[in-house]
Steps between C-alpha positions, in 0.01 A plus 500: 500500500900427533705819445807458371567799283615715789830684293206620350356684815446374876208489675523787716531405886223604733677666720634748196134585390424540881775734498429687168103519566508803747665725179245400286214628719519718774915601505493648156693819557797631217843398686583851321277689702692355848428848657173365669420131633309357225797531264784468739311167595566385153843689467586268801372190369717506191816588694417198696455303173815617346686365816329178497611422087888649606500250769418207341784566213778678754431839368539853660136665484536756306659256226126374434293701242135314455347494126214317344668162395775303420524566194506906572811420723664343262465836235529757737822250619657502119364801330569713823871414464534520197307859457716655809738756423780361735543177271487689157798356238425142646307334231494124583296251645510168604200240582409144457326336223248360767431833598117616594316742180510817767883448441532378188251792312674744717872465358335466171314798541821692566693364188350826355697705733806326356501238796651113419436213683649198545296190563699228713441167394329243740579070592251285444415527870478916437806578683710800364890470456669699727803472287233664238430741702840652518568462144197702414573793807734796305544840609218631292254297748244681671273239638507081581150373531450166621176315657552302851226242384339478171130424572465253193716219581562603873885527442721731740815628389866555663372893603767554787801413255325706222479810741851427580634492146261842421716665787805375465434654062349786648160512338167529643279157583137493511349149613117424400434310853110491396479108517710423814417803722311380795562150422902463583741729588543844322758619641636917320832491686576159413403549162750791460191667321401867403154458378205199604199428411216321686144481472229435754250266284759233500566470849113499665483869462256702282489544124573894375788571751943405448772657628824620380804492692766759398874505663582801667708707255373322205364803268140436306250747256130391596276399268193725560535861554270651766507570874805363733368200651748198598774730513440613153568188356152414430261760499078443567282475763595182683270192509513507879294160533712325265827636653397393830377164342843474356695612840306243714558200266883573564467519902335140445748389269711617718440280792369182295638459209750223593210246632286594201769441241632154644153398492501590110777364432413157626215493304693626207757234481194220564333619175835524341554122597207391388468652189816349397410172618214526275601550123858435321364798266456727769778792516520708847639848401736735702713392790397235704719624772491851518139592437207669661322324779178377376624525133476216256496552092530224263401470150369146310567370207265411214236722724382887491488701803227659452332143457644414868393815564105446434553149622589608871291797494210238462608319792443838718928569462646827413841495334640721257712422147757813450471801703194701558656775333550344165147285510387700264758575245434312113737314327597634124225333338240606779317148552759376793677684826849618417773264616663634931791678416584308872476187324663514180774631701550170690526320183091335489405454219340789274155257390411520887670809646099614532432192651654444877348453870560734752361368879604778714407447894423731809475509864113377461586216259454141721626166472158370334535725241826402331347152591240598295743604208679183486188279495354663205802580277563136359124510422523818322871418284327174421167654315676762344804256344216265397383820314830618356609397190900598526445249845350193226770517246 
């Protein structure tokens, strides 16, 4: 098997399960009950972890509250701020149309506390305006909310001027760094950032387990009401072996993520090559600069991506076609996949907005594998255009 669907989720190194197996057997103690060893034990481990993720993104400590997933960071990010007291009268929002569902459904959920939001407009290679930007900032703005690196088409946007034009207006910034954390540099006090999310799944980590970084100063209402765990931010028992999962991915992202990512990124731009070397009606989408390492998306015309899809999964290759997150969501008349949002943004064409390639590398993908990729794609475009009937006419 050839894995290239890892926005979707990493394999998780072996030296994170080594680290996480202990907590799942013999160190199972409450970190709230730190007044005898078994607990303190695991009290210790996840202020250990919580160093380890600040760290890797040039955080303070107590700046990193852990939840169960990215897409929980992103809420607790959006609906915290909004639902704090501090920023009541503010009642504006701003995102991109590119935006991941977490973000998107959350603004839209608060339109029915009276909340607007503007959606900036994307280029064809999904880069924001920054011009836009400024237009769309007034003084009712509460929140910007932009994503580093969209996972679909692997593009990574301008954050450091964005952060600088949020302070500069005086409005609060939240970047979704999901896709690019542990893979280049995430960076908080570069960003000029109040609020980040990561998750560990996407950066050889384990699934169930994100974190949420929140500015000191910057005011949030949790989401659950319970005990005071995470500083009351997020309250629950903690999933200690997923925390320290999470906090050991980042002390090995830490240290390696520069070789790792060069690596991917040499690959990446191979595939790229080839794949337009191949077809004249073969589109790469997003970027082809600034993109993930390890990233390529492209769509083909005359040709379905779920077709490609079945076509490479036969050959023992995993890809994907949209995000995982919106696999699953119908089209109006419930017999095809609703168009990517990501893509109809870019301009592709609405027919085939279901129908794009994702490859998306990791540390463990080789040389031989991408090899792989290139020898069997003509082989596959060629069956399924002898097949299509928009390719005949």
């Amino acid at each position: 098997m050839i894995y290239l669907d890892n926005v979707a989720g990493t394999k998780p190194d072996p030296r994170v399960v080594e680290k996480m197996l202990p907590f799942l057997t013999d160190k199972y103690g409450n970190p709230s009950a730190h007044f005898y060893p078994l607990g303190r034990e695991s009290f210790q481990a996840i202020n250990e972890a919580r160093e380890n993720v600040a760290n890797l993104i040039n955080a303070e400590s107590d700046e990193i509250i852990f939840t169960s997933c990215g897409t929980e960071s992103n809420n607790l990010a959006i609906k915290g701020v909004a639902n704090s007291f501090k920023y009541e009268g503010k009642k504006h929002i701003v995102i991109s149309e590119i935006e991941h569902f977490s973000i998107q459904n959350s603004t839209a959920k608060l339109s029915n506390q009276g909340y607007k939001t503007t959606k900036l407009k994307v280029d064809n290679n999904g880069k924001i305006n920054l011009e836009d930007l400024k237009k769309a900032i007034t003084g009712d703005t509460l929140i910007v909310s932009i994503m580093h690196a969209n996972p679909e088409i692997g593009v990574i946007q301008n954050i450091q001027e964005i952060g600088e034009i949020c302070k500069e207006k005086g409005v609060l910034f939240h970047v979704d760094a999901i896709a690019s954390t542990g893979h280049i540099d995430v960076d908080v006090k570069k960003f000029n950032c109040d609020l980040l999310s990561l998750s560990a799944q996407n950066f050889y980590g384990p699934r169930g387990v994100a974190a949420l970084y929140i500015k000191k100063g910057v005011h949030i209402s949790p989401l659950f009401d319970g005990g005071f765990q995470e500083n009351g931010f997020r309250s629950g028992s903690e999933n200690v072996p997923g925390i320290v999962g999470l906090g050991e991915a980042a002390r090995i992202a830490k240290l390696e993520m520069d070789k790792y990512s060069n690596n991917m990124k040499y690959l990446r731009d191979k595939l790229i090559n080839a794949l337009k070397g191949m077809f004249s009606f073969l589109h790469i989408t997003g970027d082809e600069k600034d993109r993930l390492p390890g990233h390529v998306s492209f769509w083909i015309e005359y040709i379905e991506g779920e077709s490609l899809l079945l076509w490479y999964a036969l050959k023992g290759i995993c890809a994907a076609s949209g995000s995982a997150c919106s696999s699953n969501i119908l089209a109006e008349d419930e017999d095809d996949l609703a168009a990517s949002h990501v893509l109809t943004a870019i301009g592709v064409p609405n027919d085939i907005c279901a129908g794009s390639i994702t490859f998306s590398m990791s540390k463990y993908t080789t040389e031989s594998e991408i090899d792989e990729v290139i020898k069997v794609t003509p082989e596959i475009v060629n069956r399924l255009c002898e097949m299509s009937p928009y390719y005949k006419k």
